[in-house]
LUMZAGU-757308 format. One record per residue: x, y, z of N, C-alpha, C in turn. Coordinates in steps of 0.02 Angstrom, whole numbers, plus 50000, padded with zeros to 5 digits. Layout:
BEGIN
XYZXYZXYZ...
This chain:
BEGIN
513975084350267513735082450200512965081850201512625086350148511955084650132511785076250130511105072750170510965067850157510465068350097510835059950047510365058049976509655056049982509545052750048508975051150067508875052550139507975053950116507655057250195507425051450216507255048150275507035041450310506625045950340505925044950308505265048450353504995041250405504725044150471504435040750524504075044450549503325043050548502885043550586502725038550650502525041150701502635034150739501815036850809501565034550829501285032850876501025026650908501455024550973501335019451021501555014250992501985013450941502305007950942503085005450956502985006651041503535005551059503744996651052503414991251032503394985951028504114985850954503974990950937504344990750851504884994350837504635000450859504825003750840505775004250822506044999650889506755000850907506934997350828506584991750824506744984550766506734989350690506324996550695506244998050633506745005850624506905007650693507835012050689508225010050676508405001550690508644998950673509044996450608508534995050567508394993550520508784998150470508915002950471508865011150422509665011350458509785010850519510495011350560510975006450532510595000950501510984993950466511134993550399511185001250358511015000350319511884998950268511814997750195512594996050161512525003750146512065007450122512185015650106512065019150175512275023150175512335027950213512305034350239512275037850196512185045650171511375045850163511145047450233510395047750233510315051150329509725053950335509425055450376508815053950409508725052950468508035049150498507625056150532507015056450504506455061250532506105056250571505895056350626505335053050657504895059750683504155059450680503895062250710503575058950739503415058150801503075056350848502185060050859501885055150843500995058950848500895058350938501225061150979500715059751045500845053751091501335051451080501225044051103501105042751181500835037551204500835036251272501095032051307501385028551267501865023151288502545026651277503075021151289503835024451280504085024551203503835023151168504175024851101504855030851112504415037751129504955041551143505585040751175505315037451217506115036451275506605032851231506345024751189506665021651144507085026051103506565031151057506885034151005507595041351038507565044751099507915048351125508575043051160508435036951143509085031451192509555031551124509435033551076509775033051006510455038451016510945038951006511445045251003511815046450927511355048850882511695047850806511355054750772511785057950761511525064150760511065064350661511115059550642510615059650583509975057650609509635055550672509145055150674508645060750721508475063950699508025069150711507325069050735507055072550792506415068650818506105075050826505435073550816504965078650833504205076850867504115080650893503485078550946502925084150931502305078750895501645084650888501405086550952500975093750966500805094751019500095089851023500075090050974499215087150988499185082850919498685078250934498635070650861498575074150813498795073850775498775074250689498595068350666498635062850664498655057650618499125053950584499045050150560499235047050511499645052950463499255052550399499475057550348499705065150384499285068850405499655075650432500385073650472500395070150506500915068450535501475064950457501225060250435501915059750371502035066850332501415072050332501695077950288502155083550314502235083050384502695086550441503205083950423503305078150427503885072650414504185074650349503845075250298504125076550233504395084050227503935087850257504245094950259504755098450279504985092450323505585094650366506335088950332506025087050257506605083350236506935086350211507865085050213508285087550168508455084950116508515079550106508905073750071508295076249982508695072249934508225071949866507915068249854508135063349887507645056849885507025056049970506445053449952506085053150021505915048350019505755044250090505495039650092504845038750155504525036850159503985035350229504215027250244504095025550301504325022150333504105022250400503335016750394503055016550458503355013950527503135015950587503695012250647503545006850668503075001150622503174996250635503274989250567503804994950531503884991850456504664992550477505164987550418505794988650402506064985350360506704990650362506994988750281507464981750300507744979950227508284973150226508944978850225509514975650226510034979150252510064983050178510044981250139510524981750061509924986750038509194989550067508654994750025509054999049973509075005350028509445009250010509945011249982510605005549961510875000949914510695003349848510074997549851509804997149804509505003749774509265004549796508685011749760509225016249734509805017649783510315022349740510535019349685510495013349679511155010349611510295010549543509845011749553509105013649516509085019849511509335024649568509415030549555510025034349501510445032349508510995033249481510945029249390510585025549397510485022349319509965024049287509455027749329508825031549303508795038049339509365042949318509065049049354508705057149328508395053049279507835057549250507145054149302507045047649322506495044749354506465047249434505915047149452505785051349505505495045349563505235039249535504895035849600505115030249586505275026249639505585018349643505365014449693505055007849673504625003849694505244996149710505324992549745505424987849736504814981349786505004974049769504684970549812504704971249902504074966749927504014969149971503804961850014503894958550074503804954050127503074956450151502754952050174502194952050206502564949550261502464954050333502924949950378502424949250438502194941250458501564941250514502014941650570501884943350600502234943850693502174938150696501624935650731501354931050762501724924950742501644922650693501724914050659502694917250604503004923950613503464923950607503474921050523502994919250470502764919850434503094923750353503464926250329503614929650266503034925350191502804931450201502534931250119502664936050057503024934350010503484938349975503004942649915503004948149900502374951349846502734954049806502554952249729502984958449687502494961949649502684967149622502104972249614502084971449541502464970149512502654971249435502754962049409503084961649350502954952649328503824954049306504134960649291504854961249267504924969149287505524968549311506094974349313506104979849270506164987549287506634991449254505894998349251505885000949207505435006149179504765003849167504045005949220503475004949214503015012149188502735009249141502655014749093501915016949148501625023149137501195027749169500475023449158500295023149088499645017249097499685010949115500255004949140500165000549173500455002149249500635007249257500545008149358499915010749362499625014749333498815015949351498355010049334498345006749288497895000649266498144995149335498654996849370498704989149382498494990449478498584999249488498285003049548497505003549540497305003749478496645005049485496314997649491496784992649460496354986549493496304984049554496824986149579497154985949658497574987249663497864989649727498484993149755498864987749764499394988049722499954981649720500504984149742500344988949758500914992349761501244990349875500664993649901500604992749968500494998750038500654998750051500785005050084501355011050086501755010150049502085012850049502875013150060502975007250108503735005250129504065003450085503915000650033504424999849961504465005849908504325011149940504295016349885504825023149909505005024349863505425030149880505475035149828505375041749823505175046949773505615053249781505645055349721506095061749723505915067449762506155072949782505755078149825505485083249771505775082249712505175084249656504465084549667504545077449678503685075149660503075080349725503565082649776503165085449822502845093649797503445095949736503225101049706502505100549659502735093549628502115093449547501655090049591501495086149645500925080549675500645085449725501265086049764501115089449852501125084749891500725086049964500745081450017500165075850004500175071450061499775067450070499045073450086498505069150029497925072250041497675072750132497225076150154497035076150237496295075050231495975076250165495385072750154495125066250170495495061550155495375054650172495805053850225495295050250283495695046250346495925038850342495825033850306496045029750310496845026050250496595030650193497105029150132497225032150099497615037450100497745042650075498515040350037498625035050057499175034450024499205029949949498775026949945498355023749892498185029949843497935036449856497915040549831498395045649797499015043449840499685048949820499975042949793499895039349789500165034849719499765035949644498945033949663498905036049587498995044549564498985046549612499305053649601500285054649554500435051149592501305050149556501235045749486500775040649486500625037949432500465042749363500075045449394499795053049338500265056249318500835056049352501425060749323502055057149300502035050349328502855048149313502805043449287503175040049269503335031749252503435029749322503675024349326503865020749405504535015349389505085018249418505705012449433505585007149457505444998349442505474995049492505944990849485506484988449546506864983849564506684976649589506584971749568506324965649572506754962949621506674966449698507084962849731506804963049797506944959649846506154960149914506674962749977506714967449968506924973650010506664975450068506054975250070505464979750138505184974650149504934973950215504604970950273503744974550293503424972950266502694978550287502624972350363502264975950411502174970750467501334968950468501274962650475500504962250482500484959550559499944963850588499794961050633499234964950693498974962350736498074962950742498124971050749498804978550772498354981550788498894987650752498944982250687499154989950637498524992750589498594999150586498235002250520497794997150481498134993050461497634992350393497294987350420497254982750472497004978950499496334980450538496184986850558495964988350633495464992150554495764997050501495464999950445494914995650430495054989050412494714986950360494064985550379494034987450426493134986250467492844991750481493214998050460492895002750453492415005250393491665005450396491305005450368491175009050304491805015650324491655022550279492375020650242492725017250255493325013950235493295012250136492445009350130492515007550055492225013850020491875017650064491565025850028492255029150015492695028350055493435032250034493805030249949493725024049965494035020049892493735020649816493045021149862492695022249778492795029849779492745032749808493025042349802493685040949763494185041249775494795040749764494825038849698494775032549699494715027349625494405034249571493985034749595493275039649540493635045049538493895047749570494125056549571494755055549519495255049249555496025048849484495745047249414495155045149423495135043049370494795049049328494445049849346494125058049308494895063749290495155064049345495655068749328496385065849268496265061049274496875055849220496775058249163497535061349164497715063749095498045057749034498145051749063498295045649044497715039749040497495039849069496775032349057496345037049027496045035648955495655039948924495125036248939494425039648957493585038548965493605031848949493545029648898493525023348843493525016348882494035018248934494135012948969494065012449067493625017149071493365020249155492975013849171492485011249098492095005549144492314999949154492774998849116493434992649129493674991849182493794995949194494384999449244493814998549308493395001149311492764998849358492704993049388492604988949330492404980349331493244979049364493684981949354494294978549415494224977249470494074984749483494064985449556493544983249587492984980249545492474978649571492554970349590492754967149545493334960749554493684961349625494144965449626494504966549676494134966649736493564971649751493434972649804492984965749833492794960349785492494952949794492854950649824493534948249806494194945349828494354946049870494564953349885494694955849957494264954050003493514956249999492974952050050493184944350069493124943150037493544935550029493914933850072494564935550049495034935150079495334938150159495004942950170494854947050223494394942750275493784937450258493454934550296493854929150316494164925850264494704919150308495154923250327495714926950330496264930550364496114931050446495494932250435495034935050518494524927350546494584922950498494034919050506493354918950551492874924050492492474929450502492014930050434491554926350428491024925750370490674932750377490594935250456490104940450440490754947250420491384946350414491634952750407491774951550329491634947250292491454945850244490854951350204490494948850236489834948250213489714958050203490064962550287490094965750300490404971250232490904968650206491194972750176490754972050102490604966450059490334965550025489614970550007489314971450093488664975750078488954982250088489394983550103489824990350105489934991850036490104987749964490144991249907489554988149886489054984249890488234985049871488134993549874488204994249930487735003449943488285006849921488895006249893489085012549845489085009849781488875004349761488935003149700488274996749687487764997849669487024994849683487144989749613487494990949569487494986749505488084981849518488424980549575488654972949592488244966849617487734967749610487404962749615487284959249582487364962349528487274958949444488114954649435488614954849473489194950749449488884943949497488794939749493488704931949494489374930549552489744931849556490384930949601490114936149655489864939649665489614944249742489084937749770488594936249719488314932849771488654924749784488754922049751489394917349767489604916349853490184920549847490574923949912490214926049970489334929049931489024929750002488594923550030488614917949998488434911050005488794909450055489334910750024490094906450031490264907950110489994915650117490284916950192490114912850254489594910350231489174905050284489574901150296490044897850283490464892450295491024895750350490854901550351491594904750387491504904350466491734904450507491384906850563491944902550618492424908050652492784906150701492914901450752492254897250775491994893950810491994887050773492084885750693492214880050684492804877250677492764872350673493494866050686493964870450607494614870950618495124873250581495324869350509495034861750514495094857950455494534861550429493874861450439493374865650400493414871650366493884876450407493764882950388494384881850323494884877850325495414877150275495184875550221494584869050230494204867350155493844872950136493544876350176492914881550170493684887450124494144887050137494634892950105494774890450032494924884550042494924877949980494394880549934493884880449953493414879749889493244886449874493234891749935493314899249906493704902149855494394897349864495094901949828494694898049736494314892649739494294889649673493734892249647493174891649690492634898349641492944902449647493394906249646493574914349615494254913249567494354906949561494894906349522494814908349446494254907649423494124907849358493984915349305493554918449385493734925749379494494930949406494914927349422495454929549424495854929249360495844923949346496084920849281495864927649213495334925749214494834931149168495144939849185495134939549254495284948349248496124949249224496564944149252497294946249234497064946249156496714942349135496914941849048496814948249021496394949449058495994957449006496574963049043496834963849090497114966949126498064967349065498164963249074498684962849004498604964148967497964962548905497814965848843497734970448849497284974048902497354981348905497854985848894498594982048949499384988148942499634985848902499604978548863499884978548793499794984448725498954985548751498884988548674498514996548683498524996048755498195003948779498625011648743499295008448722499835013948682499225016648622499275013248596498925012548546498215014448537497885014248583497055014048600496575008948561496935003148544496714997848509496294994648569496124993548623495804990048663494934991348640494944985748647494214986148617493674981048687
């Protein structure tokens, strides 16, 4: 029997996970699915792990030489059968009931092509769950509030809560190879441009945080925020859905956003200067944040940060961070709502 869903895996060197995240997909209440792993190179045993498996739906492949990240998920996708796809990093995993789920969304929306549900922040370390939902309610997300709510930030995540028709590989294509760090941030507002979005309000996926995944080891990469403002700028020029009218709006989000994140990114690491770091990282692509009153704030603010002090400090020092930016949070959701309330319309003023 043809499998309904492809279980894409990219995987290099995380044999620490990897078994926990075969697992995962092996546990599942649906069944009628297939596992691609491609393996980038690895040097540890991942492989040996993934060849100790005897289930003939899981399928392995070995690059001769690194591809990456993305080239390596677009091998993965190319070699899917199933109608439905999914990515599925090797050190992410699903709850038993995912795939469950997404079919009984599939089956009740099958004109819809992409399905999102909630997603766990899962820390290794402190064993930790922090639960994220991308949406505020269930069911059919119309095309200008998944882009308005991507272009303010990616709420979406990386990708482990998402699963898309093999359509979309015809009208989108692969993961761009242009960008090295987030390309997947990109093939979302890419699907955005074309679809509505299914979401199931239910916390399904496991993303893993911890010191030496992707987005962690990313976020100190320098050329990391030159990628984002590319990206951001390019969907947005090409959006056949967010008309001009509202590009500098849409700006001032992400420009919000990328404060926050500094922010939040400096206590996560408790690290004023990786703060500070990222902050002058969108100064030099974007010279007119200086003028938001909240950049320099936060770059005050970073002074208080700094690893080496006592842990009650750095908690108040998080304390009074999370409350100066409270007010501009407050402020952007508001405008951020009126916007997909009345953007049908082009009443936003």
């Amino acid at each position: 029997m043809k499998p309904l869903i492809s279980i894409c895996i990219p995987n290099h060197n995380y044999e620490n996970y990897i078994r926990e995240t075969i697992d995962s997909v092996l546990a599942q209440t649906y069944q009628n699915f297939e596992i691609i792993i491609v393996d980038d190179v690895s040097t540890d045993s991942s492989v040996d792990i993934i060849k100790s498996y005897d289930d003939p739906r899981i399928k392995l492949y070995q690059n001769e030489k690194n591809l990456y990240t993305f080239r390596t998920n677009n091998k993965a996708m190319g070699s899917a059968q199933g109608e439905l796809i999914a990515i599925l990093h090797s050190d992410d995993k699903y709850a038993p009931n995912f795939l469950e789920e997404i079919v009984k969304a599939y089956n009740e929306y099958p004109k819809h092509k992409v399905f999102i549900t909630d997603v766990y922040f899962y820390h290794s370390d402190s064993k930790e769950l922090i639960p994220w939902h991308p949406y505020n309610k269930g069911g059919i997300k119309s095309q200008q509030e998944v882009l308005i709510r991507l272009f303010h930030q990616n709420n979406i995540g990386n990708g482990v809560n998402v699963v898309f028709h093999r359509d979309c590989l015809n009208e989108v294509g692969m993961f761009s190879v242009e960008y090295k760090y987030i390309a997947d941030y990109d093939y979302l507002l890419k699907l955005g441009n074309k679809y509505e979005f299914v979401y199931i309000p239910k916390l399904l996926t496991y993303y893993r945080v911890h010191s030496s995944n992707a987005t962690c080891n990313n976020i100190r990469q320098e050329d990391r925020d030159d990628e984002v403002y590319k990206i951001i700028n390019k969907n947005l020029s090409e959006s056949e859905i967010i008309y001009k009218e509202l590009h500098d709006k849409l700006s001032y989000f992400s420009t919000s956003n990328s404060i926050h994140k500094a922010f939040y990114m400096g206590i996560k690491f408790n690290s004023g200067h990786l703060t500070r770091f990222m902050l002058n990282c969108k100064r030099k692509l974007d010279p007119n944040i200086v003028a938001d009153p909240y950049w320099h704030l936060i770059y005050l603010h970073s002074f208080l940060i700094n690893e080496r002090l006592p842990k009650l400090w750095l908690k108040l020092a998080s304390r009074l961070g999370r409350l100066m930016l409270y007010p501009n949070k407050l402020y952007v959701n508001y405008l951020i709502e009126k916007m997909i309330n009345s953007i049908s319309s082009k009443s936003f003023s």
